[in-house]
C-alpha positions as CSV (number, residue, x, y, z in Angstrom):
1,X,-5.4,-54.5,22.0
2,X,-6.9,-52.7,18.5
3,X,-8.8,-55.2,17.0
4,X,-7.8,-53.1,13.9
5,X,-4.4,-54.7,13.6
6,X,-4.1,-57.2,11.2
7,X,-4.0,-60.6,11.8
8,X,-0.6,-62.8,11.5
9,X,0.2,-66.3,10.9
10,X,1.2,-67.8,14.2
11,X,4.7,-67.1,14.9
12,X,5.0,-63.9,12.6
13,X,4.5,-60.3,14.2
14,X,1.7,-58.3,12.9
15,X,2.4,-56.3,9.6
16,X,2.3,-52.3,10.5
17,X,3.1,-52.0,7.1
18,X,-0.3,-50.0,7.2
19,X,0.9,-47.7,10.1
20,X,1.9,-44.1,8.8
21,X,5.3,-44.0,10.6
22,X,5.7,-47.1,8.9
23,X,5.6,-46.1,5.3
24,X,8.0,-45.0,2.8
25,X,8.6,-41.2,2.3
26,X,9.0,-41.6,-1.4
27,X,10.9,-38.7,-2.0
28,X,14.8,-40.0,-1.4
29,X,15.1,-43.5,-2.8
30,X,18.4,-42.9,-3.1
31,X,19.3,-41.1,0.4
32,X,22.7,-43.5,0.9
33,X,24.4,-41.9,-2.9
34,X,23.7,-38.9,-1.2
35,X,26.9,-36.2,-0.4
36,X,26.5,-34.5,3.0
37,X,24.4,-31.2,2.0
38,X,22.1,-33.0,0.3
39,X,21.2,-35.5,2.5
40,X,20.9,-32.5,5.0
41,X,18.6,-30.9,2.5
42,X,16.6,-33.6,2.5
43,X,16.0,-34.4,6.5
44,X,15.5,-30.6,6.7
45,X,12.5,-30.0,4.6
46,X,10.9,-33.4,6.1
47,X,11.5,-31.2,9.4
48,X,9.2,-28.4,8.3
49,X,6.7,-30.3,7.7
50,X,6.5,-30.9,11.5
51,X,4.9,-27.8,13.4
52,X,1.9,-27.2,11.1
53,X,1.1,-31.2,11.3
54,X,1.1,-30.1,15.8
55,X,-0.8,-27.2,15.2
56,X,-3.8,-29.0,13.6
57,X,-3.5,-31.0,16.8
58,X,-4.0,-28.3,19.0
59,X,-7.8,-28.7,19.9
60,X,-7.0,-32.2,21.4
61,X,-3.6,-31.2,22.9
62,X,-5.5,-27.9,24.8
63,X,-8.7,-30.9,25.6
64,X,-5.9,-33.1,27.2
65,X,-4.2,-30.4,29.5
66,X,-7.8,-29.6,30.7
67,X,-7.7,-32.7,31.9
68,X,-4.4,-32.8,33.5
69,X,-4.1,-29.0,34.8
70,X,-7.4,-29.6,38.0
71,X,-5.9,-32.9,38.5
72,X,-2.3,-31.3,39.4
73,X,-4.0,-29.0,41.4
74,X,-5.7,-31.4,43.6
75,X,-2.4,-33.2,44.4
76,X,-2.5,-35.6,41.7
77,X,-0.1,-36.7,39.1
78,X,0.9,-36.5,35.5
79,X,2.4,-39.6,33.9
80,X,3.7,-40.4,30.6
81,X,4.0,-44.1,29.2
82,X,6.2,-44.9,26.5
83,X,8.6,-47.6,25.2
84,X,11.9,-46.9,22.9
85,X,12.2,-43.2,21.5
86,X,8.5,-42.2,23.0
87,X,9.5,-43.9,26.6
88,X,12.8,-41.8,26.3
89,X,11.1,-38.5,25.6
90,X,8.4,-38.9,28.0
91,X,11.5,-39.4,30.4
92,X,12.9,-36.4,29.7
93,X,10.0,-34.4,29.7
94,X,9.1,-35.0,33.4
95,X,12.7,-34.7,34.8
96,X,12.6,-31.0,32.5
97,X,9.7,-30.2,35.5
98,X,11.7,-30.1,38.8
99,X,14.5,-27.7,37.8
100,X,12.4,-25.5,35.8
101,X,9.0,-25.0,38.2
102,X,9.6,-26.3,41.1
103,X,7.7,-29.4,41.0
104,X,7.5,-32.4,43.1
105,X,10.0,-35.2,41.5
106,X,6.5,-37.4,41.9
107,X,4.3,-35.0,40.4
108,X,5.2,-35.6,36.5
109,X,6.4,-39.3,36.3
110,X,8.0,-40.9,33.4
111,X,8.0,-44.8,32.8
112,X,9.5,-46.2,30.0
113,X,9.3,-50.3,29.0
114,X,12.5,-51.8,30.5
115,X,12.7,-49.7,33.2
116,X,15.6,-46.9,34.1
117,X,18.2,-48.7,32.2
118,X,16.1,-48.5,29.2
119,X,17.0,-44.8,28.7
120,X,20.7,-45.5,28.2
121,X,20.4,-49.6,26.8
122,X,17.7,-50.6,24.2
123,X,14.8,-52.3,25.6
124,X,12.9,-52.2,23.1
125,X,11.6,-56.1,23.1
126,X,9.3,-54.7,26.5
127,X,7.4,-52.9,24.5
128,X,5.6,-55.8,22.7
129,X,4.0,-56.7,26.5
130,X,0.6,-55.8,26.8
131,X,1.0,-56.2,30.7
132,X,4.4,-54.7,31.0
133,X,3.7,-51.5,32.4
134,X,0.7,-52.5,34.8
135,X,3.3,-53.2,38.1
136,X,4.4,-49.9,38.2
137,X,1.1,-48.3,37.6
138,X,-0.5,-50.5,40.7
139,X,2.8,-49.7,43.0
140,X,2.2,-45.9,42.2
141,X,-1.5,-46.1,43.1
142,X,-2.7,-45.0,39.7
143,X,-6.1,-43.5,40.2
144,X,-9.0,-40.7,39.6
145,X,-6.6,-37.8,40.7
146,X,-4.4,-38.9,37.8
147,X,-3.9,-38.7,34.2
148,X,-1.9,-40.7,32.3
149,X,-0.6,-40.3,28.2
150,X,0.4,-43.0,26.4
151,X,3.0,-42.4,23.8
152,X,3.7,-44.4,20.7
153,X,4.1,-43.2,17.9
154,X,2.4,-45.8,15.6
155,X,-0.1,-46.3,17.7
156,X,0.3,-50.0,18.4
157,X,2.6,-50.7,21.2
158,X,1.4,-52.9,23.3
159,X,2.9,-52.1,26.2
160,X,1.7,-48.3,25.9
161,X,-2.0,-49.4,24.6
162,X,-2.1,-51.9,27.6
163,X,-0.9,-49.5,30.0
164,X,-3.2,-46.8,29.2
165,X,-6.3,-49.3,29.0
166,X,-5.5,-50.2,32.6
167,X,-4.9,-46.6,33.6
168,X,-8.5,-46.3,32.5
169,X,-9.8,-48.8,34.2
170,X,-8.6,-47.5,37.6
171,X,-10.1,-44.3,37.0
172,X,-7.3,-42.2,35.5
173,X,-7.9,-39.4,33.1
174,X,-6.3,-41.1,29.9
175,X,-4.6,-39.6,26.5
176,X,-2.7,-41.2,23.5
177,X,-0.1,-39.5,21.8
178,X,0.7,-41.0,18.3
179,X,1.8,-39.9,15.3
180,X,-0.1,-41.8,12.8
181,X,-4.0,-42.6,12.3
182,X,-6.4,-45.0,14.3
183,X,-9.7,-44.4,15.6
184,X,-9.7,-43.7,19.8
185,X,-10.2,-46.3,22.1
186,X,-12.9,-46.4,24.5
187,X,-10.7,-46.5,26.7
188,X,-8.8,-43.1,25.9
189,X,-10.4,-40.1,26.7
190,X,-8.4,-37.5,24.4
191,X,-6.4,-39.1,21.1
192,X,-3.3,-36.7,20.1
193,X,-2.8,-37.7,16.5
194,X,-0.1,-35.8,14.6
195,X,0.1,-36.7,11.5
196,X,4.2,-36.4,10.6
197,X,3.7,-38.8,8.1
198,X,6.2,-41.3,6.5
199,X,10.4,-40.5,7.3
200,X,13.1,-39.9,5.5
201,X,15.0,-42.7,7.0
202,X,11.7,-45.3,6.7
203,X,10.5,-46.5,10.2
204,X,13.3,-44.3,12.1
205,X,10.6,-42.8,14.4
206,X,13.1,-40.7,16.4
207,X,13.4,-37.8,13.2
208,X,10.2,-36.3,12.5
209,X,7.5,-38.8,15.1
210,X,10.1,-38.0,18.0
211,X,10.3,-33.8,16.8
212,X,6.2,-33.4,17.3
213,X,6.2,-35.7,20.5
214,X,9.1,-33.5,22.1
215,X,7.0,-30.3,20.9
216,X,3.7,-31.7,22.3
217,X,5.0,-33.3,25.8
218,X,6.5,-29.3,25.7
219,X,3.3,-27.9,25.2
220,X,1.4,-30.3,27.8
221,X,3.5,-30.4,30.3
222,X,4.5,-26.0,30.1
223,X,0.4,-25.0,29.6
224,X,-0.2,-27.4,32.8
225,X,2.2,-25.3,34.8
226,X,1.8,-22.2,33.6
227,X,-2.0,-23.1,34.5
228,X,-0.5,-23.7,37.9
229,X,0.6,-20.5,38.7
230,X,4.1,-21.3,38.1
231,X,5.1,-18.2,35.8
232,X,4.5,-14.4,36.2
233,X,3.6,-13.7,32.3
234,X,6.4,-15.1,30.5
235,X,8.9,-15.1,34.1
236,X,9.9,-18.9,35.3
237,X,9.2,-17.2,38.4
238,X,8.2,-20.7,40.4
239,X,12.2,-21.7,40.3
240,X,14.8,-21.7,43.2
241,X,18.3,-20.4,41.9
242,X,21.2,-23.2,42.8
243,X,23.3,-22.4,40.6
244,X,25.5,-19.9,38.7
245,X,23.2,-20.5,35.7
246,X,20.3,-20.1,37.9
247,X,21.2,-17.7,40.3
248,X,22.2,-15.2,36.8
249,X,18.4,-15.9,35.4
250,X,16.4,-15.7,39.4
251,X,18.2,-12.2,39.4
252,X,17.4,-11.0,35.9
253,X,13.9,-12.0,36.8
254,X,13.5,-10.3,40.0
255,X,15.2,-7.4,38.9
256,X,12.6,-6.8,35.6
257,X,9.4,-7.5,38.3
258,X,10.4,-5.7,41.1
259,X,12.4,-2.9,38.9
260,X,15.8,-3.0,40.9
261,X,19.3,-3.6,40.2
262,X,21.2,-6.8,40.0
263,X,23.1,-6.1,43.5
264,X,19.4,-5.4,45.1
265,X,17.8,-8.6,43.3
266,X,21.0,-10.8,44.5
267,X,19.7,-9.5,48.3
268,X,16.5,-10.3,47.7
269,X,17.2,-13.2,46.3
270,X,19.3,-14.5,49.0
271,X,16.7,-13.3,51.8
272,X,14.5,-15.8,49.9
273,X,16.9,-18.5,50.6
274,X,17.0,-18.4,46.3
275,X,13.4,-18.6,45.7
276,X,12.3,-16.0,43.0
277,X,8.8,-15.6,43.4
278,X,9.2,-15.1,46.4
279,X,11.7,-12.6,46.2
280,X,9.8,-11.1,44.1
281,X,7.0,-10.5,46.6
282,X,8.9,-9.0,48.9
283,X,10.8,-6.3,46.9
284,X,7.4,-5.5,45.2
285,X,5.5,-5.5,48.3
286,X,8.5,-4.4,51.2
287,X,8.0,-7.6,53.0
288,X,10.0,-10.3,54.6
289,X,10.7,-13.8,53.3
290,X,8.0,-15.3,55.8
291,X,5.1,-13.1,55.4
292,X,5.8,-13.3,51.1
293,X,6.2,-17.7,51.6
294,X,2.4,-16.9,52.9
295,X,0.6,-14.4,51.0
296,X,1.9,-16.6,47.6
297,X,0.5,-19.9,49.9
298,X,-2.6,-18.2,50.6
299,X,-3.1,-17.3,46.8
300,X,-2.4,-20.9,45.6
301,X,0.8,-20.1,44.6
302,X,-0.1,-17.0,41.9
303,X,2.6,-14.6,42.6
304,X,0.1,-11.7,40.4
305,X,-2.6,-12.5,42.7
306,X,0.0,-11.3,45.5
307,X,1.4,-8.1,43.7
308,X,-0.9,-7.6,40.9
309,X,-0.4,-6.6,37.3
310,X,2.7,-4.5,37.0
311,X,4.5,-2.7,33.9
């Protein structure tokens, strides 16, 4: 896949003794005589080292979203790959989309090597199939209206590079999310390199590698929706309150838009059949549920577009 690599003696797996995430940190040789604080200490200042290494990343996390955001909005799909720790976090990240904007469960799709039961049981010998990943991508009809981010965080897992590479070849937008260096692929239209460099615990890609991944899938997967008219400013206004939890937030929402109390946003709010934004437009704008379900429909979903700027 990255005739980079170095080549092996048969029978022997290529030495990523080069790769970044790979290396030694240098700075705690002596990590297990440690007492607790200090070890602490230790994984702590590693940790700050994290956000600055994301924000030099920010040109080519803002380039991939561009390529994600028109895609959503013409039906299509987001869809991380990933194996072990980056499978598990891509995972996470799409499930996060459902409860929090109101998404289609098929819209942001996770797949991880080794399938479902790879989030709870290590799977991690998938990952080392260059093909592994291409059955799921065919049965979901992978194509043009798509884009698809690979996510390893060396940069060298097969089953990621493969997948991506036949992504690409069905027409998907592509991205690689890694946290190491290597030069892009032809085959990957936007390379997210963050360079979190070695960890304290050598190789244990979960600490600082999985810390910028979480931050980044955060960022891609947020800016796409908030680029889908799924907030009102800084409101999670595109969110249907089933819950106590839910129904506490929808109402603190609705009541700082439409400037009412909490007993008047509760009877908005269950007018709306617990739909905020729409709520929303009908407190602002003295309508009913129906007429604000098509005013937000006819504006693509923007609830400002609907009841403009307000205080």
């Amino acid at each position: 896949m990255d005739p980079t690599q170095p080549i092996s003696p048969a029978g022997h797996p290529p030495d990523r003794g080069h790769v970044l995430t790979e290396q030694r940190a240098g700075d705690a040789p002596r990590l297990d005589t440690m007492e607790t604080q200090e070890i602490l200490v230790t994984i702590s200042a590693a940790d700050q080292e994290v956000a600055p290494r994301v924000r030099a990343e920010l040109d080519r996390i803002g380039a991939f979203i561009d390529l994600v955001h028109p895609r959503l909005a013409r039906g299509g799909r987001l869809i991380y790959l990933g194996a072990g720790t980056s499978g598990r976090l891509g995972v996470l990240d799409a499930s996060e989309c459902p409860p929090t904007f109101q998404t289609d469960p098929g819209m942001v799709v996770g797949l991880i090597a080794g399938g479902d039961g790879a989030l709870r049981k290590s799977s991690e010998h998938k990952e080392d199939e260059p093909g592994g990943a291409h059955d799921e991508l065919d049965a979901l009809g992978v194509g043009p209206d798509d884009a698809v981010l690979g996510i390893a965080a060396g940069g060298t897992t097969p089953y990621v590079l493969g997948g991506v590479e036949h992504a690409k070849s069905r027409g998907a937008a592509t991205g690689l999310l890694v946290c190491s260096v290597m030069d892009r692929p032809a085959w990957c239209d936007v390379l997210i390199a963050i360079r979190t460099g070695p960890e304290v615990v050598t190789g244990s890609t979960r600490m600082k590698a999985g810390s910028a991944t979480k931050m980044v899938l955060n960022m891609i997967s947020t800016a796409s929706m908030i680029r889908m008219q799924k907030t009102y400013g800084d409101l999670m206004v595109d969110m249907r309150a089933t819950n106590d939890k839910l129904r506490d937030r929808a109402a603190r929402i609705v009541s700082a838009i439409v400037g009412v109390d909490r007993d008047a946003a509760f009877a908005l709010l269950d007018a709306a059949d617990g739909y905020a934004k729409v709520a929303a437009a009908m407190g602002v704008l003295g309508i009913n549920a129906d007429e604000a379900r098509q005013r937000i429909d006819a504006a693509a979903g923007s609830l400002r577009a609907v009841i403009g700027d307000l205080p």
